[in-house]
C-alpha positions as CSV (number, residue, x, y, z in Angstrom):
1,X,14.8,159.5,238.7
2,X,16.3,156.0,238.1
3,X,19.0,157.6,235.8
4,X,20.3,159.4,239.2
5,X,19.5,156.5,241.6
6,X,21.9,154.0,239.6
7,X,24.5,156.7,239.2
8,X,24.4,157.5,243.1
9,X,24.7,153.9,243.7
10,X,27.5,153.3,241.7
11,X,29.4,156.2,242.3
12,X,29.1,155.1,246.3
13,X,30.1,151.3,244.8
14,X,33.2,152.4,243.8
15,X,33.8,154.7,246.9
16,X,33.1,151.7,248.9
17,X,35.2,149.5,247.3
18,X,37.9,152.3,247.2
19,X,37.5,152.0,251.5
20,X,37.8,148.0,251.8
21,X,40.8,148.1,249.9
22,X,42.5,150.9,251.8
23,X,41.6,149.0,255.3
24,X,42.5,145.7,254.4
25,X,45.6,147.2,253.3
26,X,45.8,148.8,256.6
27,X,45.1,145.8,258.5
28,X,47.3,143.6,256.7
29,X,50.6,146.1,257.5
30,X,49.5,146.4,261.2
31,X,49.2,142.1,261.5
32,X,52.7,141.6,260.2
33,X,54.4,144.0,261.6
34,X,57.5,142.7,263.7
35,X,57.7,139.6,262.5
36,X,58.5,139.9,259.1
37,X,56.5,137.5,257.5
38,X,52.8,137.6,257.1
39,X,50.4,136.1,260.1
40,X,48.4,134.2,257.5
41,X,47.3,133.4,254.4
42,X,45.5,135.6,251.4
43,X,42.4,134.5,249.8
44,X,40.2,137.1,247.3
45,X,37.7,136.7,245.0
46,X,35.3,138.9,242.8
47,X,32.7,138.9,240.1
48,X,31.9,140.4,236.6
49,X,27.9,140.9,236.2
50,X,27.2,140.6,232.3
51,X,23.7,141.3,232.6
52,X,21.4,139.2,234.8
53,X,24.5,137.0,234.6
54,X,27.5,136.7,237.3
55,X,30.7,135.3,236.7
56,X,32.4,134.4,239.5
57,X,36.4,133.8,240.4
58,X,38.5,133.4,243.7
59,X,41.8,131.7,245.2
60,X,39.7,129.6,248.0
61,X,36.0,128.6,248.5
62,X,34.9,130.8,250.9
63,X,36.0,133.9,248.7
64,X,33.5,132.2,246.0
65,X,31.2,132.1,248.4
66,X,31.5,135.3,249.7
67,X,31.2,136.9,246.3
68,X,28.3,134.8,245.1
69,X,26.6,136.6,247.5
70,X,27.6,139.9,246.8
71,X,26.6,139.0,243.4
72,X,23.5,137.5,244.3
73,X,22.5,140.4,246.4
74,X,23.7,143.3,243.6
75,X,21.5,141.2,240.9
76,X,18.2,141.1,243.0
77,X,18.3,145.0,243.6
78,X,19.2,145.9,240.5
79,X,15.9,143.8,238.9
80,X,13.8,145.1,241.8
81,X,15.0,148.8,240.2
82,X,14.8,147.7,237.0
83,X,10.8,146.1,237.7
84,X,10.0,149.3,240.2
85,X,11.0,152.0,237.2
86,X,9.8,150.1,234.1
87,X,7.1,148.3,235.0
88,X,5.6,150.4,237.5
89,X,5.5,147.5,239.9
């Protein structure tokens, strides 16, 4: 059972992920359009989860923000699944 759940959820991870990029690609053509130069500036950031462990990088400090939380948030469910499956809690 938890052996499908994880693989559903990563599989919809990476289709998700796979969606962001294609409409920030989208919306990033569409806002310079016209002028030939971009309307402003581009900030990213991401993290690698080694374990219970995130490591976290970005250009600007709202991206590491951003993606702290993502990480937070994608470390707390997977411990919830990982207490609910082995532990029975």
């Amino acid at each position: 059972m938890l052996d499908t759940t994880l693989v559903f959820m990563g599989i919809m991870l990476i289709v998700l992920g796979a969606i962001l990029v294609a409409l920030s690609l989208i919306m990033k053509t569409l806002s310079s359009e016209g002028t030939g130069k971009p309307k402003g500036g581009i900030s990213g950031g991401g993290a690698i989860i080694i374990g219970p462990i995130p490591i976290i990088f970005g250009s600007s400090g709202r991206a590491v923000l951003i993606a702290s939380i993502i990480a937070a948030i994608i470390t707390l469910i997977l411990t919830l699944l990982y207490l609910k499956s082995y532990i029975g809690w």
